[in-house]
N, C-alpha and C positions, 0 to 999 in steps of 0.2 A: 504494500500500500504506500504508494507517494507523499510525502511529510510536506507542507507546503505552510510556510509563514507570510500570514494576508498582513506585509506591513512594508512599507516605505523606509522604518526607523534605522538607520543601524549600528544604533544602539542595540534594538532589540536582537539584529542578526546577531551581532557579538555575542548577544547571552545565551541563545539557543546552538551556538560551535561549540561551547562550553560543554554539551551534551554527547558530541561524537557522532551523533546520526546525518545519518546522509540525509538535505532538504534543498527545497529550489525557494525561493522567494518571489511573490508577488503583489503590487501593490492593490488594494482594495479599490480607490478613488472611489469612497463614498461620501455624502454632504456628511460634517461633522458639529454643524450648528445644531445648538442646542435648541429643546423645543420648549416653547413658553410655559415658565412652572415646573419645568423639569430638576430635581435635585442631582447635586453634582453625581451620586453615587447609581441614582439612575440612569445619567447620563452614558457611566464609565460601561455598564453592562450593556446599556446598549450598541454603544461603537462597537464593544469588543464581540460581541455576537454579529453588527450588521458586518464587520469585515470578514470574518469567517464564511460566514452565510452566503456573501457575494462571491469569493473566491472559490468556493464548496459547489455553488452551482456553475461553476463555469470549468468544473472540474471532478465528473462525478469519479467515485471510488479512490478516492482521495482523503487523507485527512489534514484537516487545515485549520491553524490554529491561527488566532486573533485577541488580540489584545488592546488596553485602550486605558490612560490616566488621565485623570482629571484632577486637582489639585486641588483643596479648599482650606479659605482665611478666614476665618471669622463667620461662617458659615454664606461665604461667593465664592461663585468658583474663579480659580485661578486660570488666567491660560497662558503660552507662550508668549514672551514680552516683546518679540521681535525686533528690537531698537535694545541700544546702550541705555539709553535713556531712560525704557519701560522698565529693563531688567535692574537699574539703580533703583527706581520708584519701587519697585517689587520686594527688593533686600532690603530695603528703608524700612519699610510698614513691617516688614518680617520681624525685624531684631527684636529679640526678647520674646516673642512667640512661639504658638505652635502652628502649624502649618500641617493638615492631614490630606494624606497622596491616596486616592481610590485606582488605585490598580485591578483592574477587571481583565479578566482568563476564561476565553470560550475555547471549545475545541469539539469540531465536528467531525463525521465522515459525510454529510449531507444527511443522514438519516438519524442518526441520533446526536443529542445536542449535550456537551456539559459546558457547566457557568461558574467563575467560582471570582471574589473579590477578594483581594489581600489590601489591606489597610496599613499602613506606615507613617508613622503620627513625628515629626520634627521637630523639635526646639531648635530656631534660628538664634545664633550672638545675634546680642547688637553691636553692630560695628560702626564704627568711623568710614566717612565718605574714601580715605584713603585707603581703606582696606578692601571695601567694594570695588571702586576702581582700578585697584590690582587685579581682582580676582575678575572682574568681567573684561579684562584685557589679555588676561593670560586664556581665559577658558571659552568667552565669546557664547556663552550658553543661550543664546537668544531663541532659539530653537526649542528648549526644555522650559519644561511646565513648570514656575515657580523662580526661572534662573536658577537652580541648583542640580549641578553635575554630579551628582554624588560618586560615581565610581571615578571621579579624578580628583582636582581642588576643589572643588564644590563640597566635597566631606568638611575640609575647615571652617566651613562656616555654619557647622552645624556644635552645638552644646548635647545634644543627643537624637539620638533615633530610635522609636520602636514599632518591630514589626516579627510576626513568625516568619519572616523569608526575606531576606538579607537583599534579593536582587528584584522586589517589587518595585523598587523605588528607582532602579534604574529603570524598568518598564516592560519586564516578562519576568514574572515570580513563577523562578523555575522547580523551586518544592513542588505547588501546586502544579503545575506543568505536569513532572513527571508522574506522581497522581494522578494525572487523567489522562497520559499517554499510555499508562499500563492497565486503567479499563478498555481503552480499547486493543488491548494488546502485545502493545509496541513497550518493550522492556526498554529503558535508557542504558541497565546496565548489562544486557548481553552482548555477545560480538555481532557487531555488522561488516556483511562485507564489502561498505563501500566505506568501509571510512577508515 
């Protein structure tokens, strides 16, 4: 059965090499606006289903997995700051807070569906403009939900993190992952032969 990750990120490729199975990657291109009144944590399950869902039918006897974070402040969702400038604004109102990451885990064959959310709750420092400014010069996170790169310098600017799965907050919580690759059969830890 063909392993196929519905995601653009690669980020997320990176975490799922980590696993040794052989996979091809395809982007989903689905609308990811949010729908009026929607909570951020509804939100996360939903991307992370409709990417799977898109790529599953466009690929039957396949299993393809889809993932999807959405970040929340004070109970708004967070999204990618795109600009230097949003990503400062973002680390500003952060310091001294917590900041909670909905990392959502769907995985399909087209026929049967699993869903699963890992949650990753942050306490951001508060920092001085000079220290922000380093770090969105060195690391350029404009891309990432919240400005923080956590699996590079984005870690120091956190006071703590918790979560059951160390790699949700990069943005494919591969505990859960390999849970639900081995209902439907696909062991992480046996030999394959493509890899």
């Amino acid at each position: 059965m063909p392993l196929i990750l519905a995601s653009s990120s690669p980020y997320r490729r990176a975490l799922l090499q980590r696993l040794n199975l052989p996979f091809s990657v395809q982007s989903p291109d689905i609308d990811e606006s949010p729908r009026p009144g929607e909570a951020p944590l509804d939100l996360s399950l939903r991307l992370a289903r409709g990417k799977a869902a898109a790529i599953a039918a466009r690929h039957p006897g396949a299993l393809v997995i889809g993932s999807d974070q959405v970040a929340v402040f004070q109970g708004e969702p967070i999204g990618k700051p795109g600009s230097f400038e949003a990503a400062r604004a973002q680390l500003r109102r952060f310091g001294g807070h917590d900041v909670l990451f909905h990392t959502a885990l769907c995985v399909t064959d087209g026929r049967r569906q699993l869903l699963e959310q890992v949650p990753t709750e942050c306490r951001f420092l508060a920092l001085d403009d000079a220290r922000i400014e380093h770090y969105l010069r060195a690391e350029q996170p404009f891309d990432t939900a919240g400005s923080a790169k956590a699996e590079q310098l984005g870690v120091a600017l956190m006071e703590r993190m918790r979560s059951d799965d160390p790699t949700a907050l990069i943005g494919l919580p591969l505990i859960a992952l390999c849970r639900m690759l081995r209902a439907f059969g696909l062991e992480p830890l046996a030999p394959h032969p493509e890899t």
